[in-house]
C-alpha positions as YAML, in Angstrom:
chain: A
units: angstrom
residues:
- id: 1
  name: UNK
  ca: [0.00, 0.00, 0.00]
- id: 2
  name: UNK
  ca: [1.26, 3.55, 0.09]
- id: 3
  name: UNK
  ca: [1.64, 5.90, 2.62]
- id: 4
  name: UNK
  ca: [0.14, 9.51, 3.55]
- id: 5
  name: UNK
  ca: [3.89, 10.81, 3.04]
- id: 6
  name: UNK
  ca: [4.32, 9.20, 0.14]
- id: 7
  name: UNK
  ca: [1.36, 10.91, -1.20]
- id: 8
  name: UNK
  ca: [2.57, 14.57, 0.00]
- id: 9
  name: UNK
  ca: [5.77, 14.15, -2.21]
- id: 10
  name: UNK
  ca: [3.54, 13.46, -4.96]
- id: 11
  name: UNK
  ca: [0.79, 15.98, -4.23]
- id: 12
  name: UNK
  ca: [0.89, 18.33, -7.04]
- id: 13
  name: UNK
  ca: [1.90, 15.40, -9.71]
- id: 14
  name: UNK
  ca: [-0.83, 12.41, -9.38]
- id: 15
  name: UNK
  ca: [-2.97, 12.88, -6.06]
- id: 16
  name: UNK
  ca: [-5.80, 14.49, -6.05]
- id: 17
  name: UNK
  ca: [-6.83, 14.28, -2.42]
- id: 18
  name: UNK
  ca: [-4.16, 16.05, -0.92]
- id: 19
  name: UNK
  ca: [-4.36, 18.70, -3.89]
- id: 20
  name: UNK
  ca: [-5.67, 21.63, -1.27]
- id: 21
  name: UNK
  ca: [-2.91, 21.24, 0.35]
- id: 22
  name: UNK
  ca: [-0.72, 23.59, -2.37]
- id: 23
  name: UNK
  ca: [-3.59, 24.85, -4.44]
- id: 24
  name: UNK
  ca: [-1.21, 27.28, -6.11]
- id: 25
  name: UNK
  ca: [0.67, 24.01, -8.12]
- id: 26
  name: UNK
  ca: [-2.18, 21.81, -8.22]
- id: 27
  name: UNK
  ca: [-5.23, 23.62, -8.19]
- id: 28
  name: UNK
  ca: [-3.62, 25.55, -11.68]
- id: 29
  name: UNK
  ca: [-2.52, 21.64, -13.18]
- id: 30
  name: UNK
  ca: [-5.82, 20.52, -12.39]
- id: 31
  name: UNK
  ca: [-7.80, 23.57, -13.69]
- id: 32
  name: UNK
  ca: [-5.94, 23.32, -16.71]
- id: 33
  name: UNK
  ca: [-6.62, 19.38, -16.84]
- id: 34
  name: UNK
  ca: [-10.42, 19.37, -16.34]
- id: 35
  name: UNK
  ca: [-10.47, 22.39, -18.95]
- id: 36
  name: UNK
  ca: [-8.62, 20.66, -22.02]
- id: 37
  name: UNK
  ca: [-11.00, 17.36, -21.41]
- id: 38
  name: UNK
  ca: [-13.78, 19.17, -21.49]
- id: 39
  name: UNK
  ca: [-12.47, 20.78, -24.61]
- id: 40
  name: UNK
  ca: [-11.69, 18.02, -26.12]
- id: 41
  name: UNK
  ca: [-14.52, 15.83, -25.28]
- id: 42
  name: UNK
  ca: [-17.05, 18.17, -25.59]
- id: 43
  name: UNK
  ca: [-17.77, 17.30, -22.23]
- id: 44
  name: UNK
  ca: [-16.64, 18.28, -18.26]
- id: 45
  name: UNK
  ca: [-15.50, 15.30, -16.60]
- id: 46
  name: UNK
  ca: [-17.20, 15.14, -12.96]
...
């Protein structure tokens, strides 16, 4: 399994549950994520 620190190092890269924690790196990756999906879909991933 991993661990909770594991996850911190990793925070603004692949988790998304620790993501508040540095909303100025990950908030702006996943903005930018959920944006281009729904651009490219046609529709906003929930």
């Amino acid at each position: 399994g991993h661990l909770q620190k594991d996850c911190k190092k990793n925070t603004t890269a692949s988790t998304s549950g620790h993501a508040d924690k540095k909303p100025g790196a990950s908030g702006r990756v996943f903005s930018i994520t959920e944006g281009h999906a729904a651009n490219t879909s046609g529709v906003k991933p929930t």
